[in-house]
N, C-alpha and C positions, 0 to 999 in steps of 0.2 A: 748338729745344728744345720749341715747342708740338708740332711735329708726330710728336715723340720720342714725349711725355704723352699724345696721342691714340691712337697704337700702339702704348702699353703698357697701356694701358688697354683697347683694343679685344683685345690681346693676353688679358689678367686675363679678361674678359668670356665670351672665345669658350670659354677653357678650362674655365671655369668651368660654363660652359652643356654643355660634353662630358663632364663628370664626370655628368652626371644622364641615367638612362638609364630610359626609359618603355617599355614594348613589349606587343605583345599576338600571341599565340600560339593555333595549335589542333593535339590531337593526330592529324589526317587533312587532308588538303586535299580529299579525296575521299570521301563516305560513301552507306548506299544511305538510303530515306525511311525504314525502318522501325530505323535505329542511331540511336545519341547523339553528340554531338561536346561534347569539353572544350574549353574557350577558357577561357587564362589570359593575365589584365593583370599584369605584372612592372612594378614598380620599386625601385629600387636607394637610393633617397630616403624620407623621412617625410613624403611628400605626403600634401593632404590635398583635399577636396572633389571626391571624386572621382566620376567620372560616366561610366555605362557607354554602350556604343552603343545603339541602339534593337532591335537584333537581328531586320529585318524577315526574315522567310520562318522566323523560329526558334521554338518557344517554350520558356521557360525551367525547364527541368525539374526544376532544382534550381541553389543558389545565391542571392546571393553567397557564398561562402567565403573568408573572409578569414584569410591566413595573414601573421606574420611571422617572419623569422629575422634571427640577429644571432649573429656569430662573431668570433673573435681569433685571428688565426693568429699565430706572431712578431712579436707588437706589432704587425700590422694589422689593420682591422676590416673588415666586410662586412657591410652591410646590404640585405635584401630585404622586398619589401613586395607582395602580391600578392593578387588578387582570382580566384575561379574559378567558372565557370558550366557547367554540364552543360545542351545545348542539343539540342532535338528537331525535326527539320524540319518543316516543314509542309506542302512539295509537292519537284517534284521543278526541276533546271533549275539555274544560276548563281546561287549565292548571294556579296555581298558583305556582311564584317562591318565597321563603318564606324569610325569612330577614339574611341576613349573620350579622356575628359580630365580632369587631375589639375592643380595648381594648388602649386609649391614657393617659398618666401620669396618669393610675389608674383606668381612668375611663370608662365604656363601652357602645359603641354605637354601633345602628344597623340599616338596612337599611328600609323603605318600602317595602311591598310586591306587585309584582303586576301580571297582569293576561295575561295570553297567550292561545291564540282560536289556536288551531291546526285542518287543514279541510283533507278532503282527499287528497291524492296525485295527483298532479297534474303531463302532459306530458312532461314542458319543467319547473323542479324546478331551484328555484334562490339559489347559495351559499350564505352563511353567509359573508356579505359584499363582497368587493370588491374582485376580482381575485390576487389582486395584496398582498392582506392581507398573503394570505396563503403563498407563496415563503418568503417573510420575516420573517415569525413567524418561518419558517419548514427547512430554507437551511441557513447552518451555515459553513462558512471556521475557523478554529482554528488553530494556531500553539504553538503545544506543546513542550518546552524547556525543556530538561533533568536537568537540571544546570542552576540555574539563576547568581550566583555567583562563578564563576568556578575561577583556579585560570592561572598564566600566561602560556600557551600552553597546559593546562589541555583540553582535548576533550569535547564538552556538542554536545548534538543530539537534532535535531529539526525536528518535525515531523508537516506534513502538511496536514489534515485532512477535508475530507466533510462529514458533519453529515447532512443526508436529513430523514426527517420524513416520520413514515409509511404510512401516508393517501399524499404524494406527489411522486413526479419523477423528476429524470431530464434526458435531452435527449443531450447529451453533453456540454462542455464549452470551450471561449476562454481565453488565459492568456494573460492579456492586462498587465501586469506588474509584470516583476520576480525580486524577491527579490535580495539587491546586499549586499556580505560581505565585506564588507570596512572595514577593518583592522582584518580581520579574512583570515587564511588558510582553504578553502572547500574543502570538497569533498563528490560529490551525492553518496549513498547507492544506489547499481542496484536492483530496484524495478522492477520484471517481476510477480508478485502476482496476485498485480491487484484482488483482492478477495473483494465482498463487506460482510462486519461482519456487528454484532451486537453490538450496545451498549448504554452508556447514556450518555447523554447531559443536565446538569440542571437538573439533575434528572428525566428526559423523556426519552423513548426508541427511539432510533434513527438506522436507520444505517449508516454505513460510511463507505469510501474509505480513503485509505492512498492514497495521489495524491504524494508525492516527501519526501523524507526522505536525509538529510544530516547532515555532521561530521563538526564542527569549531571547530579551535583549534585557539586562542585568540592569538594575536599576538602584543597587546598595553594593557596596564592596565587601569583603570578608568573604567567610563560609556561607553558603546559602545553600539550602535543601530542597529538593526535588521531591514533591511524595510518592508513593507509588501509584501505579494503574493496578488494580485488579478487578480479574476476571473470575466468572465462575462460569467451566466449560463443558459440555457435553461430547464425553470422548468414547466414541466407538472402538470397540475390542473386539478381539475373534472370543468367539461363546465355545469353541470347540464344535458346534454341527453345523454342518453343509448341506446345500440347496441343489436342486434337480442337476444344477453344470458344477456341481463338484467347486463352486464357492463355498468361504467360511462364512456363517451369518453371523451380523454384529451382535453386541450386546452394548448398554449406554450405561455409561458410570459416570460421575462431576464431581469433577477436581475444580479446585480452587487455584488459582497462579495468580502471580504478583510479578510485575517488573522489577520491587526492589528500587527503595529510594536511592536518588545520588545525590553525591555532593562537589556543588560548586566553588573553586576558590575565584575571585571577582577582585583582580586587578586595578587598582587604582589608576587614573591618567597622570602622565610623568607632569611633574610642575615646571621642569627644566624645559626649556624653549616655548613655551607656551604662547602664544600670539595674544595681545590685546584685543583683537577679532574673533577669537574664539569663542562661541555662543554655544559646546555641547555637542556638535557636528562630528558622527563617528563612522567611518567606511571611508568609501572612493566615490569622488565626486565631480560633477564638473560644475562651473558655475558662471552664468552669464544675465550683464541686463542688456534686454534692448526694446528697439522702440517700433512702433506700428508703421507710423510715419514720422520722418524728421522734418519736413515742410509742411506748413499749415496756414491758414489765414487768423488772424487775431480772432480771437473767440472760440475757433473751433475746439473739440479736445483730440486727447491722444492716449493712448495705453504706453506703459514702461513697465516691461516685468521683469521682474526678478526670479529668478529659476538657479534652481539646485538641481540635479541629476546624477542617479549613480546607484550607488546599492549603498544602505548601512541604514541607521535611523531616523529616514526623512520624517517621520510622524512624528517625533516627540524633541526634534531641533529645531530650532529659530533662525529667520532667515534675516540677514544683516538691512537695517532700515535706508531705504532711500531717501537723498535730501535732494533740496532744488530751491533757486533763487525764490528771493521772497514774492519775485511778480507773477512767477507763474501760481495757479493755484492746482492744488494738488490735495485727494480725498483721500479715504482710510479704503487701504488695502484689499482686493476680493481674493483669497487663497484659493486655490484651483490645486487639487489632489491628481495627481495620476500614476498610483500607485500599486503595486501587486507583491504579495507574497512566495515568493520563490524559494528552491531549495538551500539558497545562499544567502536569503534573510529578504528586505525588503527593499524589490526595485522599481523605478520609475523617476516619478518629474515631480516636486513640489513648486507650486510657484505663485507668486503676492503679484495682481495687477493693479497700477495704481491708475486711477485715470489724473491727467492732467491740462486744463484750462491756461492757456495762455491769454493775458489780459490786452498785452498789447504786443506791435511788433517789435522786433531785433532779434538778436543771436542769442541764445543762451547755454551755457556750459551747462551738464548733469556733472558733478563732482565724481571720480574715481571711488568705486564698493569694493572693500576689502571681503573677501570669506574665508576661512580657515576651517580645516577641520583636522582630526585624525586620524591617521590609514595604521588600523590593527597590523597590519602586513609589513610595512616599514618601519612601526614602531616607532612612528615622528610626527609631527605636526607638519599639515602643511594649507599654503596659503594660494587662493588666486584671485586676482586684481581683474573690473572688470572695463578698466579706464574711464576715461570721461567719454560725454555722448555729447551729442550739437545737435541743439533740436535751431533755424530757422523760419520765424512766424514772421507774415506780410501783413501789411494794412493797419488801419490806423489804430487809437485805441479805443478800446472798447467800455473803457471804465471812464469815471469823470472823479476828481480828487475832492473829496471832502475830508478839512479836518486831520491832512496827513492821512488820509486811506480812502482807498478805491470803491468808489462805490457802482453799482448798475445806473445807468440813465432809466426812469421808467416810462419815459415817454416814447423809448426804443425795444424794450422788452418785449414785445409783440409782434415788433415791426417784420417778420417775415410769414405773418398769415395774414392772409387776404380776408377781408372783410366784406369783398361784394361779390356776386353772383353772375353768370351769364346761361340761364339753364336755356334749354331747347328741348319743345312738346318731340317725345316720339311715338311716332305712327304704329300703331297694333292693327291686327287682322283675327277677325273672329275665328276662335277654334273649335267652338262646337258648333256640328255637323258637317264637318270634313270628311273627306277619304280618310287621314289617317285617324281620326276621333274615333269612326265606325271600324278602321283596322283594329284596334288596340281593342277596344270593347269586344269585338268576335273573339281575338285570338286569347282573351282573359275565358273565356266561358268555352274554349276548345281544349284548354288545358286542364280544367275542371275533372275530365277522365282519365285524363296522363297523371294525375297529382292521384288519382284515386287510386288508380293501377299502382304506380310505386310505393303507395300507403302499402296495398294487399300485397303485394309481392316481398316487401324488407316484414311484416308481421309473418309470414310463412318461413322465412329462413330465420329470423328468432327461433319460433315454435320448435324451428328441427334442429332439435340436441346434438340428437345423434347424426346427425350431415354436420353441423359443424366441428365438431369432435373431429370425426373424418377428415374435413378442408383440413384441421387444423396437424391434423399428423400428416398427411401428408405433402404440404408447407414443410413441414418439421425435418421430414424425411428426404427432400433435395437440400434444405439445410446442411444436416448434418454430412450426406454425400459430397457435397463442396467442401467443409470444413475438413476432412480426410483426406481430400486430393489437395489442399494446403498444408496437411499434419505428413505426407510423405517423408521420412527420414525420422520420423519422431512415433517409434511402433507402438508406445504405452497412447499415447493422443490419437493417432492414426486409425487405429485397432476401436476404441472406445467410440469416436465419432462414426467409425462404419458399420460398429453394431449396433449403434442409435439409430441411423437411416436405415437399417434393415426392421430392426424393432417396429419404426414406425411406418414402413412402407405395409407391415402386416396388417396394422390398427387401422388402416387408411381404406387396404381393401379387402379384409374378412371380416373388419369392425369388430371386432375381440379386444380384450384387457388386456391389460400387462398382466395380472392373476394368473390368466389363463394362456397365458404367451410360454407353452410346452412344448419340446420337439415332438411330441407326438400328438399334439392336439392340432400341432399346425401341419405338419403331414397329413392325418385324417382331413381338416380344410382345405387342404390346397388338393387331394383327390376328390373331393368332393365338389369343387369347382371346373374339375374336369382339365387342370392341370395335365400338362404331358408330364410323362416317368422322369425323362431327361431334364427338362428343367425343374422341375420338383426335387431331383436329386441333385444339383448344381445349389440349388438355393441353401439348401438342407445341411450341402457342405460349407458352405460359404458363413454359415451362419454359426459351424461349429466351430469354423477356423479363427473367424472372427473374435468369439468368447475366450476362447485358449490361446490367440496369440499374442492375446496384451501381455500376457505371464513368460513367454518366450522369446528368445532374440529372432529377428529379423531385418532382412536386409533391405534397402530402398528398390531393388528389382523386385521382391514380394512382395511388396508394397503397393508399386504400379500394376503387377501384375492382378491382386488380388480387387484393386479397386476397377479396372479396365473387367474383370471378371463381373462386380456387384454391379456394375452402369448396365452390361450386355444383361445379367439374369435379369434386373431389375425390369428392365427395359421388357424383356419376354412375358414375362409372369403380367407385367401391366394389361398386355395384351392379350392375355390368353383367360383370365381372371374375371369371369362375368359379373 
């Protein structure tokens, strides 16, 4: 019986160990130095501490990529768990990739090793799988929610973000579907940035664009859904062949991306301390009334406003009403907005003027305005008093009582416009046939050929295409020269803007294409203008170091140095450049 319990046991064990399946894969066994290879880690389990090979002779071009999937077929399941690396050789010769290892309830497995022939480079290499791989892996739409739980008319910020990886492009996109807020108050943040940054994604360096930015302010409590944004993008890929400087030329694929809807939970307001003042008022506020002038003569009027100020929902809150003794008389409200959308939801000034008429003189009290609101922040209600006002009116009254109510006198209604006249003739002097009558008339028919001149001379600089072309690259080209002596420290931008002003210092003075913009086309031009050797060779260099060293580290003294270099050549060749 023991030796039954040990060979069922060893039985349980072995099987158990053959359900878990680890493996490590590539899509070539054969590649040349200048291709990629994909190597993908599979397993079949929720392993976890997992550890890749060392990958000698490789470097890792991109990756980890961590995928899983998880299926039901007729009440079976299948699970995958996989890790992927996009690898670039480093020379040529027998490569082995060595066994990675992963670690399940305890116990640890690893994968086979196996072998990779790398030949020389060949003219037209293959990428690492399909073209279509790379836009998936590298172009991500995300929307990032400030507040996922915000509470009722509490502001949350959603930001709409494309994160495209450093070995991709993209060459614009369309919005085939803008998100809709159904039971939210919006409003777009005016995005003019437009700046593409740096950052991570998954823990990968990415860059990205903020595509649209806005403010909801929740306007139902429960669950509420966000729909998504999607895009359809035009993503540039390396095609595998290269251009006269040993760049990879694009190739254009379109992918589809989606932000992915979110879901809001929407906070009811607490009923517990609630103020009798409370009209809906949500954020941080300050709040005050006051008045134009508090002394006045009977009749005159005055302004009393009433202002809210702060950040939260001043657009869709109500502002607490103003009262006042029955003698003064008082009209309907003018609201005065002065409001903006910020990244903190909606700030500024709302505010109700009222005008008000005093009928006759004495002292009058404004009664004390309560306001309340709710500050998200503190999670309380809270209240501010804006006390009584003293408004002061002189002189007699202005009304005459009929009937228990104040009426206008109409035999005074008028009484401050004058009804009679004191005009006085004035004196003129003939202006035609003066000095200046006969100035102005000559110097209208002497401009007659200055106006013609300027006609012909702005219709000849239209005409000349190619002179403005020219003016206009070379504008382009002390542009970009300044933008480089501002990118100092920064060799990918620095590099890019210095090859731009040299580009265009060409176009300006051989007048030649960007087609035809070849180091050897432009050597044969620039002897053929009778360029000296030395600065034809300074340029020549400059212009090679320029293309190749956005791809390389460099330091802020080769920076200065090589810009203090492009000012001096440029400067030469200007002059020597008939």
């Amino acid at each position: 019986m023991k030796r039954v319990a040990i060979l069922f046991l060893l039985f349980i064990t072995t099987t158990l160990q053959a359900q878990v399946s680890f493996t490590g894969t590539a899509t070539r066994d054969a590649i040349a130095l200048n291709e990629r290879l994909r190597v993908e880690f599979k397993m079949n389990v929720d392993g976890d501490q997992f550890s890749p090979p060392s990958f000698d002779g490789f470097r890792i071009a991109s990756g980890p990529i961590q995928g899983i999937s998880q299926s039901y077929v007729n009440g079976k399941g299948t699970f995958t768990k996989s890790y992927t690396y996009i690898l670039a050789p480093e020379s040529t010769g027998t490569k082995t990739i060595a066994a990675a290892t992963m670690t399940y309830k305890g116990e640890e497995y690893t994968t086979d090793l196996f072998t990779i022939q790398v030949t020389q480079a060949i003219e037209e290499p293959r990428e690492a799988g399909s073209t279509r791989e790379i836009p998936e892996q590298n172009i991500h739409l995300v929307a990032e929610v400030s507040n996922e739980t915000p509470y009722l008319n509490e502001a949350i910020r959603v930001v709409y973000k494309l994160y495209v990886s450093n070995n991709s492009g993209i060459d614009g996109w369309t919005e085939t579907d803008s998100p809709k807020y159904a039971d939210f108050w919006s409003q777009n943040i005016d995005n003019r940035d437009q700046q593409v940054r740096r950052g991570t994604y998954k823990g990968q360096e990415y860059r990205y664009l903020v595509l649209r930015e806005v403010i909801l302010y929740p306007q139902k409590t429960g669950k509420l859904n966000i729909e998504p944004l999607v895009l359809d993008v035009n993503v540039q890929v390396p095609s595998g062949r290269r251009d006269f400087f040993g760049r990879s030329f694009m190739t254009s694929e379109r992918l589809r991306v989606t932000a992915g809807a979110r879901a809001i939970d929407v906070k009811d307001l607490p009923l517990a301390g609630r103020p009798a003042s409370f009209t809906g008022a949500v954020g941080q506020f300050d709040f005050t009334v006051a008045l134009n002038k508090a002394q006045l003569e009977a009749g005159e009027s005055l302004t009393a406003s009433v202002t809210a100020s702060g950040t939260g929902n001043l657009q869709l809150m109500q502002l607490p009403s103003l009262e006042v003794p029955a003698r003064l008389e008082m009209y309907e409200p003018e609201r005065v907005d002065k409001t903006r959308t910020t990244y903190s939801g909606v700030r500024g000034s709302i505010t109700d003027n009222y005008t008000i008429v005093p009928q006759s003189g004495g002292v009058y009290n404004l009664p004390d305005v309560e306001f309340s609101y709710f500050d998200p922040s503190a999670r309380r209600y809270k209240t501010i008093n804006s006390g009584e006002t003293r408004i002061e009116v002189s002189g007699p009254a202005v009304t005459a009582p009929v009937a228990g109510t104040n009426v206008l006198d109409a035999s005074q209604s008028f009484s401050f416009i004058k009804t009679t006249t004191s005009l006085q003739p004035v004196a003129t002097t003939p202006f035609y046939g003066t000095i200046v009558y006969w100035s102005i008339l000559g110097g209208i028919f002497l401009l007659i050929p200055l106006v013609l001149l300027v006609k012909k001379r702005r219709h000849v600089l239209e005409s000349d295409v190619q002179g403005r072309k020219v003016r206009k690259a070379n504008k382009l080209s002390k542009r970009y020269l300044s933008e480089a002596r501002k990118h100092i420290g920064n060799a990918e931008l620095f590099y890019e803007s210095l090859e731009r002003a040299l580009h265009n210092f060409l176009k300006s003075k051989l007048k030649i294409t960007t087609a035809e913009m070849t180091k050897q086309r432009v050597d044969e031009l620039l002897q053929q203008r009778y360029v000296q050797p030395e600065a034809r060779q300074q340029f020549m260099e400059l212009l090679s170091s320029a293309e190749m060293a956005r791809y390389a580290p460099a330091t802020n003294t080769s920076m200065q140095q090589d810009y203090e270099k492009a000012s001096a050549v440029i400067n030469q060749l200007d002059k020597q450049i008939n």
